[in-house]
N, C-alpha and C positions, 0 to 999 in steps of 0.2 A: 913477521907472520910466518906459522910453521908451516909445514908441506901436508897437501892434505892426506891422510889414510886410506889409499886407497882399496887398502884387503878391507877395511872396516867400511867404506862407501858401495863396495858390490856387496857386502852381508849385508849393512840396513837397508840398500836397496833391494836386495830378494825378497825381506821380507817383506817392502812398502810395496814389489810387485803382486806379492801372493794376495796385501791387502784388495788390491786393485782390483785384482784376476779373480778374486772372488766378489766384489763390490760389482764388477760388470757382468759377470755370469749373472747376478741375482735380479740386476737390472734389464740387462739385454735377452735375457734368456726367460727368465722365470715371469719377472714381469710383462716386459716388452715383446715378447716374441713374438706373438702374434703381428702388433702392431709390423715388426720386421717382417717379415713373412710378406704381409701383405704390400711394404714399402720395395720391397726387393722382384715381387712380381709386378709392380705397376710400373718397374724401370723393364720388365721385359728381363731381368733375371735369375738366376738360379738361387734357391736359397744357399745362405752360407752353410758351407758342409765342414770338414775335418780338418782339412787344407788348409783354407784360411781362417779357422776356430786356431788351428797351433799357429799360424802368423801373430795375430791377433793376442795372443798368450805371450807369448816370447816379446812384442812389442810393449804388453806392459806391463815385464819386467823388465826390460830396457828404460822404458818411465821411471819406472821406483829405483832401478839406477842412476839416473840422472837427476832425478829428485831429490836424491839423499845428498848427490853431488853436488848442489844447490846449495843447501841447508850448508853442508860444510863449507861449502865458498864463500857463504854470506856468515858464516857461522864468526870470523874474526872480529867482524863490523856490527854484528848485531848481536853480539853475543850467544854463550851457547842454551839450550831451553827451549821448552814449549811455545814460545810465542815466536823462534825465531823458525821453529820447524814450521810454523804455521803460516808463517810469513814466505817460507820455499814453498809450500803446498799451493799456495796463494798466486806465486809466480809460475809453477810449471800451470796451472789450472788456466791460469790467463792463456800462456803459451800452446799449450795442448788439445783445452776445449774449449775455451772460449771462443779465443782467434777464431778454429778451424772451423768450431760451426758455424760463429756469423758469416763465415764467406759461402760454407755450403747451403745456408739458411738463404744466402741470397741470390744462390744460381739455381733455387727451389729442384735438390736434387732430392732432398728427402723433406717429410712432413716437418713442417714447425714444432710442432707440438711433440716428436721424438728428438727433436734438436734440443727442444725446452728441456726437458725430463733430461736428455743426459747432461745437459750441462749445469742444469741445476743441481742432479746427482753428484756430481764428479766434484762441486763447488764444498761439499764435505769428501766425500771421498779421497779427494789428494790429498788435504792438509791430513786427515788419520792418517793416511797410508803414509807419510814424511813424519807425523808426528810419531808414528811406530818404527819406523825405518831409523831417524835421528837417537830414539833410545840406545840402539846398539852401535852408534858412529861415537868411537874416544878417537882422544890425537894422541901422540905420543909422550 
């Protein structure tokens, strides 16, 4: 097995984070917002401001980094292609949003129903954003 590329796994991963970063603005923002709004006063706080909008940002493009890094880890054994990106999309999505909301879905810190929406969201959203990101991952 060769070593993997890692200039080439932070490039597809920027751009599997930009896919993200704009998958969850459209979601959390455009769509959702209100919903948040109102989920974020009934914990008694402050809506999310600028602060943690760039935490938030930076985190997923750390995702689409680790994402891509997936795909190329898995990438020897399942060879390289569309189906094997989809397959890391499939894995970070379990790991990321699935896990996380069924535990927060069951400490009823936010609504069900905003748990549902993004995880169902995100359930396309990774494997494009891996499947965009693995386009520009070559080995050497």
């Amino acid at each position: 097995m060769g070593k993997i590329n890692m200039t080439r796994v932070v490039l597809g991963g920027l751009i599997a984070g930009l896919v993200i970063n704009l998958g969850e603005f459209l979601l959390n923002e455009i769509v959702l917002g209100k919903k948040w709004e109102e989920a974020m006063k009934a914990l008694n706080r402050p809506p999310v401001g600028n602060e943690l909008m760039v935490f938030f940002v930076l985190l997923s493009f750390a995702l689409g980094v680790f994402a891509v890094w997936v795909y190329a880890a898995i990438r020897p054994r399942f060879g390289a292609g569309p189906m094997t990106a989809i397959c890391a999309g499939l894995i970070v999505w379990f790991l990321a949003s699935l896990y996380a909301s069924a535990g927060i879905y069951a400490m009823r810190i936010f609504p069900g129903d905003l748990l549902l929406y993004g995880t169902a969201w995100q359930v396309i959203e990774l494997p494009v954003a891996v499947l965009l990101g693995a386009y520009f991952y070559k080995e050497p």
